[in-house]
DODO-817971 format. One record per residue (C-alpha): residue in one letter; x negated, y negated, z. Coordinates in steps of 0.1 Angstrom, whole numbers, padded with zeros to 4 digits, always signed. Last residue first. Example, Ala and Ser with C-alpha at 12.3 -4.5 7.8 and 13.67 -1.06 7.14 Angstrom:
BEGIN
S-0137+0011+0071
A-0123+0045+0078
END
This chain:
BEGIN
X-0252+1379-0990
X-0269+1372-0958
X-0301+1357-0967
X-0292+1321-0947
X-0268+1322-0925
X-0233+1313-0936
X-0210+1288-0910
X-0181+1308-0890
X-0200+1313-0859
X-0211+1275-0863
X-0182+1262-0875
X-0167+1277-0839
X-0199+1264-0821
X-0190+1227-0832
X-0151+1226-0825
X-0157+1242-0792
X-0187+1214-0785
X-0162+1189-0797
X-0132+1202-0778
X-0145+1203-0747
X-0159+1164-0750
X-0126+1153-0758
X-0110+1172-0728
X-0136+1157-0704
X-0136+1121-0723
X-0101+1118-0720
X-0092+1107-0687
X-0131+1090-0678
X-0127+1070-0715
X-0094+1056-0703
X-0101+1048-0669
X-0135+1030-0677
X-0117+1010-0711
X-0092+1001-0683
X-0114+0990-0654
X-0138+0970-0677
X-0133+0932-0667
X-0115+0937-0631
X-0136+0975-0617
X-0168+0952-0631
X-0158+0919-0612
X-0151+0890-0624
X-0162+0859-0607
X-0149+0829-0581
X-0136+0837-0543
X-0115+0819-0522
X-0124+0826-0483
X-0091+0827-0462
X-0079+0804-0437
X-0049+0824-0416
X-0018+0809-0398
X+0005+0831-0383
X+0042+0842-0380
X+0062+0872-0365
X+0095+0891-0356
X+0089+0921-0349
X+0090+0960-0364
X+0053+0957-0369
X+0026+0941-0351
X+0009+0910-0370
X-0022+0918-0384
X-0053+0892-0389
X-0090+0897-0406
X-0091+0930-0413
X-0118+0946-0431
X-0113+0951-0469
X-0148+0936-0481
X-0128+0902-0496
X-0112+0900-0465
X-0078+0914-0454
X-0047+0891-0437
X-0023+0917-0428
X+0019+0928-0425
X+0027+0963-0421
X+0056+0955-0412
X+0089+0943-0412
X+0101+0921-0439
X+0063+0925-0454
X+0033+0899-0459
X-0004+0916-0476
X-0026+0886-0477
X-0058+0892-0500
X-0090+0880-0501
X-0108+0883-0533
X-0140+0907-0545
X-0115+0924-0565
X-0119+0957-0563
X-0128+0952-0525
X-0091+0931-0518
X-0078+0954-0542
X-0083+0985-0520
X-0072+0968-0488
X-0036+0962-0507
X-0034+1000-0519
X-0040+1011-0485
X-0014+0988-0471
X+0011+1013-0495
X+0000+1039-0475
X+0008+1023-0444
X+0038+1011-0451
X+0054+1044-0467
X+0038+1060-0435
X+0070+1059-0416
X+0084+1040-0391
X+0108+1016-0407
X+0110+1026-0446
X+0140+1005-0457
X+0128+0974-0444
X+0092+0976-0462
X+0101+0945-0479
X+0068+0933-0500
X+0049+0899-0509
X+0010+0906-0518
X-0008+0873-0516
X-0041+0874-0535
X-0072+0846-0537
X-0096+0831-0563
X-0073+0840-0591
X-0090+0834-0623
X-0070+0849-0650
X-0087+0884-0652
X-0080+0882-0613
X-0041+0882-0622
X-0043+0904-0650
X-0063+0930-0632
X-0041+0932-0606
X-0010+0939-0627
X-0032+0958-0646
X-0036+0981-0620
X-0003+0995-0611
X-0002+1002-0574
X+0001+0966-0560
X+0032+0964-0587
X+0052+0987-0553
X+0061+0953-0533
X+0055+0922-0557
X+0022+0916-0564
X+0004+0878-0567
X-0029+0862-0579
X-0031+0823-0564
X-0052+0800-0587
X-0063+0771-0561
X-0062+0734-0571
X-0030+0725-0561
X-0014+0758-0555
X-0015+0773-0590
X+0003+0804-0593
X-0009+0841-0611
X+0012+0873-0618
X+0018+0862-0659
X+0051+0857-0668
X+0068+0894-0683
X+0090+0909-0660
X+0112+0945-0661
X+0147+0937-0654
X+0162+0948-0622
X+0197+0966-0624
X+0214+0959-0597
X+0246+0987-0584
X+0224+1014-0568
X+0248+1033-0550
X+0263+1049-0580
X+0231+1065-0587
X+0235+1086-0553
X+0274+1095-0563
X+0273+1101-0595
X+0246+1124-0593
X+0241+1145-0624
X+0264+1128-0650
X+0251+1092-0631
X+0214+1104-0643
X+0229+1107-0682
X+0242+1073-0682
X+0219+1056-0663
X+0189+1063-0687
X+0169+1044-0662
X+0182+1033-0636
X+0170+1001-0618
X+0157+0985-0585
X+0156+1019-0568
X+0161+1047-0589
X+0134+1037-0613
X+0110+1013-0593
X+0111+0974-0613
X+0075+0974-0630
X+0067+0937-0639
X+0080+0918-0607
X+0089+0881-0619
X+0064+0852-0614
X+0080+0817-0614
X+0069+0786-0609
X+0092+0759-0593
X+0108+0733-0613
X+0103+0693-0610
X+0076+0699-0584
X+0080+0675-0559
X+0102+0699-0536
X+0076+0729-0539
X+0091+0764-0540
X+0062+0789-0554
X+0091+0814-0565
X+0086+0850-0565
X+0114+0871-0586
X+0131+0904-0587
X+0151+0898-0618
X+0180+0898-0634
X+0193+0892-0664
X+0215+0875-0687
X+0190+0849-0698
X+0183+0840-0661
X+0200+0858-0629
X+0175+0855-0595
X+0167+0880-0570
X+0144+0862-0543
X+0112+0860-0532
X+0097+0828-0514
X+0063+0811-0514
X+0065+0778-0497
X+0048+0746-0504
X+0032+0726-0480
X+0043+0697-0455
X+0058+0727-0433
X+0092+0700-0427
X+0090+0694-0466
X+0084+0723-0474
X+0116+0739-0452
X+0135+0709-0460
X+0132+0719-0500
X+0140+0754-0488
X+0171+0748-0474
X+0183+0724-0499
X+0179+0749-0525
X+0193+0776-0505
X+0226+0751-0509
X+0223+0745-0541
X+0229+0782-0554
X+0215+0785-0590
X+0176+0787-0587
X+0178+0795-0550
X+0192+0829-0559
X+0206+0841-0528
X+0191+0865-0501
X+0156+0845-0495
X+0133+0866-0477
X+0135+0894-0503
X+0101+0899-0508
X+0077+0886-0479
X+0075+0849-0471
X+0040+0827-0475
X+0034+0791-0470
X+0007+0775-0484
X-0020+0748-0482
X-0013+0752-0443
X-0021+0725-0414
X-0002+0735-0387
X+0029+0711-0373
X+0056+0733-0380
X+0044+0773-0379
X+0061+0784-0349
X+0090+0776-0366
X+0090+0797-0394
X+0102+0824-0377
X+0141+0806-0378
X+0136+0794-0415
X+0130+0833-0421
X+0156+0849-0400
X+0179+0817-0420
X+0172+0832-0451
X+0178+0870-0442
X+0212+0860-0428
X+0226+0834-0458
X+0258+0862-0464
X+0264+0883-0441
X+0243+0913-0425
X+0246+0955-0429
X+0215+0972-0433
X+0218+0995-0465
X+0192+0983-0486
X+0169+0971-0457
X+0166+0935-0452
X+0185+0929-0418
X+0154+0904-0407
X+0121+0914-0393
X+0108+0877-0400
X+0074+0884-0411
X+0058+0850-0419
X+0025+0842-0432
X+0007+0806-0434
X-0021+0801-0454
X-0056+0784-0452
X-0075+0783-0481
X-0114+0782-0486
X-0142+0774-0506
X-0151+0788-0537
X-0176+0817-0525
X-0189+0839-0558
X-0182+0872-0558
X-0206+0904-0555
X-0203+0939-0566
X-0198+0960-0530
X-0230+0980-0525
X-0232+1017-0543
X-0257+1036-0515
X-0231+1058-0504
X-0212+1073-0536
X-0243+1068-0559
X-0264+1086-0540
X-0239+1113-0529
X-0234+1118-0572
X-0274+1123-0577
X-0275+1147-0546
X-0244+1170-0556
X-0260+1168-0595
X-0295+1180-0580
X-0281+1208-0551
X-0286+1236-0579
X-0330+1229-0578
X-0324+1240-0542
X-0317+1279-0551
X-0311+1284-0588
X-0299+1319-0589
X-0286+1325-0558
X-0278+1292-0553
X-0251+1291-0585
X-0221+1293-0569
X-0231+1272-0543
X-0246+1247-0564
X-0208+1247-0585
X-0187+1238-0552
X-0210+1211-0543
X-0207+1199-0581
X-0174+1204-0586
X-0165+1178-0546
X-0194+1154-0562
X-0174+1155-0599
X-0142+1151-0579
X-0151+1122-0557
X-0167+1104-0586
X-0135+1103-0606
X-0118+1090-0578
X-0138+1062-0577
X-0140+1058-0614
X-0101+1058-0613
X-0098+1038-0583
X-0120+1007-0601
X-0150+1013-0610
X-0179+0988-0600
X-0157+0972-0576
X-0143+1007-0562
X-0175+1016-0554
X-0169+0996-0518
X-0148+1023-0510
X-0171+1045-0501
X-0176+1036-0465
X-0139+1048-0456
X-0109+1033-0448
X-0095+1026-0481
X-0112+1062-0496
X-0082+1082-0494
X-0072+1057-0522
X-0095+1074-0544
X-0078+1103-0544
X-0046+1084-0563
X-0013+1094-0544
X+0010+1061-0559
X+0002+1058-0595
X+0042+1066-0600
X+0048+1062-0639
X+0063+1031-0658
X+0092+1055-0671
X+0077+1090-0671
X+0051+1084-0673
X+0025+1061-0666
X+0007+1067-0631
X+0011+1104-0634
X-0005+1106-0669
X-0029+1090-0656
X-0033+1108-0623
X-0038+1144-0649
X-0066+1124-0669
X-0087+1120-0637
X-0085+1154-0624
X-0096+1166-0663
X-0123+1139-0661
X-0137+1153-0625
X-0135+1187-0643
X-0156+1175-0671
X-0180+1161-0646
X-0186+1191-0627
X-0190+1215-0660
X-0215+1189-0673
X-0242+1189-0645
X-0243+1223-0626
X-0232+1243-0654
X-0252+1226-0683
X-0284+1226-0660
X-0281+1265-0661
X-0275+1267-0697
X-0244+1288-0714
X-0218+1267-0711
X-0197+1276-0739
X-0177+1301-0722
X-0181+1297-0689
X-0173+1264-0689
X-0141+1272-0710
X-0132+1292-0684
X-0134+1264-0655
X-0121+1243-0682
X-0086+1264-0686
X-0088+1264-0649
X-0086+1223-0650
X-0060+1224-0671
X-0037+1247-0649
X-0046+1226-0622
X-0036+1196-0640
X+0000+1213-0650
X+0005+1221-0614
X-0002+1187-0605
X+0024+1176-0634
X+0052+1197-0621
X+0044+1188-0584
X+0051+1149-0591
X+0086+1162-0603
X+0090+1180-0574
X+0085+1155-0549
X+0108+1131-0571
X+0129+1151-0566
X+0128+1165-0532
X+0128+1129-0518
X+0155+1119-0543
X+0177+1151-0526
X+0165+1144-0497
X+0180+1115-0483
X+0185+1081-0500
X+0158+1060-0483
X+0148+1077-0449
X+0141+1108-0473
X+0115+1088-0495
X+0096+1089-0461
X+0082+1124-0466
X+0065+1114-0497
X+0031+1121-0482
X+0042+1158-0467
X+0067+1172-0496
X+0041+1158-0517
X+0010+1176-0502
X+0022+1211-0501
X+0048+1209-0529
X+0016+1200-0551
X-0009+1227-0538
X+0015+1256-0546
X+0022+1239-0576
X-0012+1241-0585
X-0019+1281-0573
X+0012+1290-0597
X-0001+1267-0627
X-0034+1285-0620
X-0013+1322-0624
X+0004+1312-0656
X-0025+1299-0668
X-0057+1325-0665
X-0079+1322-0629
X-0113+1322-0625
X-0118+1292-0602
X-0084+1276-0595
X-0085+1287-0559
X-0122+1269-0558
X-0110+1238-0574
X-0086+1237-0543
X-0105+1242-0515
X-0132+1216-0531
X-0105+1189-0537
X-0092+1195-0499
X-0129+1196-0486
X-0135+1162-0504
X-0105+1142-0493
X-0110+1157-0457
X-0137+1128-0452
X-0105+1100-0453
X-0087+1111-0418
X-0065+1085-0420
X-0035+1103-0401
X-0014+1071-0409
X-0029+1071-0435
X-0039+1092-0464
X-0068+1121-0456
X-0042+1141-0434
X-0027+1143-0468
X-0055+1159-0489
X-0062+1183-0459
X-0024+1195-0459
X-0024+1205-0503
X-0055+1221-0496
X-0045+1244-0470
X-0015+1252-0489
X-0039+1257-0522
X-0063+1285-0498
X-0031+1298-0488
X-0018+1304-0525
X-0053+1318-0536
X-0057+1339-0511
X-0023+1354-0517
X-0037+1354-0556
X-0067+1374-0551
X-0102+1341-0554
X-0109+1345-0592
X-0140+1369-0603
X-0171+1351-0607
X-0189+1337-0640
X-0226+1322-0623
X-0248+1341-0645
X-0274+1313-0650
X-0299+1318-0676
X-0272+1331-0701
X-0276+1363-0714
X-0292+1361-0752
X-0263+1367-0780
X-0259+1408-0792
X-0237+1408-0817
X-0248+1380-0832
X-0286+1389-0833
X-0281+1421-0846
X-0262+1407-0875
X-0291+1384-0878
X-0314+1415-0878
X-0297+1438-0901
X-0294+1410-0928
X-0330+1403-0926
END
């Protein structure tokens, strides 16, 4: 008996599906990551060109196939400088490129760190996964948790994180994104990379498994495509007028005191005598805090009053001995206006953190940014007479549970104020529209997305387009919008679905390691 357990150990039955291949040669490797790292950005806007999202993920699961650490954390930066440098080339019209290469670079560090994960599955797939079914159905979806758990960490640290390239937002354009209700971007992202494993996986395995390998690729097309939009309720409408005044609002544009205000009481002329519930300025369209400087005050009560509505401004405004990047709902019969202040000010850009050590290293870029945004903490949501208006300011469209909190609280309808001033011409605008279109379907609401400059839209609750102004001009319109009632599923379960899709993979890993190790190491029964 002893013999033949021992015999049995040594010598485990071969797996049913032999599908353990050598690594792709490193130079191969590299190019296939480059090629990778180009397809995932041609699948962002402005190129738009969201059905490369998939090939890109497959190219580059396929260089990390096989490969140990050092070498997959090679292949992943590889893929990272690649697509950075490319999306985030407009963080050079900003400061120049040293923040552009650093925060590039930074954002490569923890791709590379991902890929280098997601290899370490790959192996441990072929380790413990000895079934054929197990292959082409668990290995996919731990990797797709593994991609997931790597944009977390992006989207929250260091700091308050930079969600910004999510693979679901590829999808903004595309007929998928409708999933994004049931989801959120993390579920939708997570099903682009299980699909993208999967494919990869059945053709690794064809040979053995021939059509019966195309299941899990099938199963996860199904749900991608045939998903409908989750349905909201229709609770009337609201009509609001938008103005983009094109004002000197970039960081370093040069104006005088009271320009940007009057740009905007200027453009809002076209809009006297329509009939608005709202009106609606981009951030930054007031240049004085209206909260302490009577004069803007008096401006903006005439401006309500000669609009018969009130207006929705942004300004940066000193309470508590701080300040803050604030919206105001200014309404002259109101006997204070509501307040919502921005939640995560950008590092480097509305604050420094850890300013002591950063101005060591450059003095002379952190020098330039002399405010120091404090972070907010009143809820994103306005009542306009009876309507419950959900607001962003600029980049807090990217972190979701400034969304969710505002549709979580009943906001039939979002507005979306942003200044885009300082990234004229490049795809900052565009990409960061993306976001906007993507929580307009998440949400089931209508949203209006106003900028400085540009990309300014009205989007409906499916993410079509309802209005756009042109960009780099000066610009107003009036827009009714549908107001929608009910919680969606990507609102109501978005973060328990993000957090058990980051760690599940790893978790899961580790279990069935854990398990087969006491297993090995447990006593068998008439061995002595």
């Amino acid at each position: 008996m002893q013999s033949t357990a021992l015999s049995r150990t040594e010598h485990p039955r071969p797996s049913a599906e032999p599908t353990k291949s050598a690594s792709l040669p490193l130079p191969w490797a590299v190019a296939t990551a480059v090629l990778a790292g180009v397809s995932l950005d041609l699948a962002y806007p402005s190129s738009g060109l969201w059905m490369l999202a998939i090939p890109s993920v497959i190219l580059i699961l396929l260089s990390l196939i096989g490969r140990r650490t050092r070498s997959a954390f090679l292949v992943g930066g590889v893929y990272g400088t690649t697509f950075f440098l490319l999306h985030l080339d407009w963080v050079g019209s900003f400061l120049g490129p040293v923040p552009w290469l650093a925060l590039a670079s930074f954002q490569t560090v923890i791709v590379a760190a991902g890929c280098a994960l997601i290899a370490w599955a790959y192996r441990w797939g072929e380790t413990r996964l000895h079934g054929r079914w197990a292959r082409l159905i668990v290995l996919p979806l731990v990797i797709a948790s593994v991609w997931v758990l790597r944009e977390s960490v992006a989207g929250s640290w260091p700091y308050t994180g930079f969600p910004w390239a999510r693979l679901g937002i590829t999808q903004s354009n595309g007929p998928l994104v409708e999933i994004v209700s049931w989801t959120g971007i993390a579920g939708l992202t997570f099903l682009l990379v299980a699909f993208s494993a999967a494919a990869l996986q059945a053709v690794r395995a064809w040979r053995v498994a021939g059509l019966r390998s195309a299941v899990m690729p099938a199963a996860a097309v199904c749900v991608l495509v045939l998903a409908p939009q989750f349905p909201t309720t229709d609770a009337g409408s609201f009509t609001v007028g938008w103005v983009q005044g094109n004002g000197p609002s970039g960081y370093f544009d040069r104006r005088s005191p009271g320009e940007i205000l009057a740009s905007y009481v200027d453009a809002t002329d076209g809009l006297l005598g329509e009939d608005v519930d709202v009106l609606a300025w981009p951030e930054g369209s007031v240049d004085s805090d209206p909260l302490r400087n009577p004069q803007t005050a008096r401006i903006l009560d005439e401006v309500a009053r000669a609009v018969r509505a009130p207006v929705l401004v942004n300004a940066a405004t000193d309470r508590n001995r701080q300040t803050f990047n604030t919206s105001l709902l200014w309404d002259p019969t109101a006997p204070t206006p509501q307040v919502h202040d921005k939640r995560n000010p950008v590092p480097f850009g509305e604050y420094v953190p850890d300013r002591w050590f950063f101005e060591a290293v450059a003095p002379e870029l952190v020098g330039l940014i002399k405010r120091e945004y404090a972070r907010g903490d009143n809820p994103p949501i306005m009542r306009v007479n009876d309507t419950r208006v959900g607001l962003a300011i600029c980049f807090d469209v990217i972190y979701d549970d400034v969304i969710r909190e505002s549709a979580a609280a009943g906001a039939q309808v979002l507005i979306f104020q942003t200044n885009n001033a300082d990234f004229r011409n490049t795809d900052e605008n565009l990409q960061q529209l993306a976001f906007a279109r993507m929580r307009a379907v998440e949400t089931g609401r209508a949203v209006i997305n106003v900028s400085t400059v540009g990309t300014s839209q009205a989007i409906a609750p499916d993410g079509s387009i309802i209005h756009a102004l042109p960009i780099n001009t000066t610009a107003s319109a009036v827009t009714t919008l549908p107001l929608r009632d009910g919680t969606t599923p990507a609102v109501q379960f978005g973060r328990p679905i993000e957090v058990l899709l980051s760690v599940g993979g790893v978790a899961f890993c580790l279990v069935v390691s854990t398990h087969a190790r006491f297993r090995t190491r447990a006593p068998r029964k008439g061995k002595s």
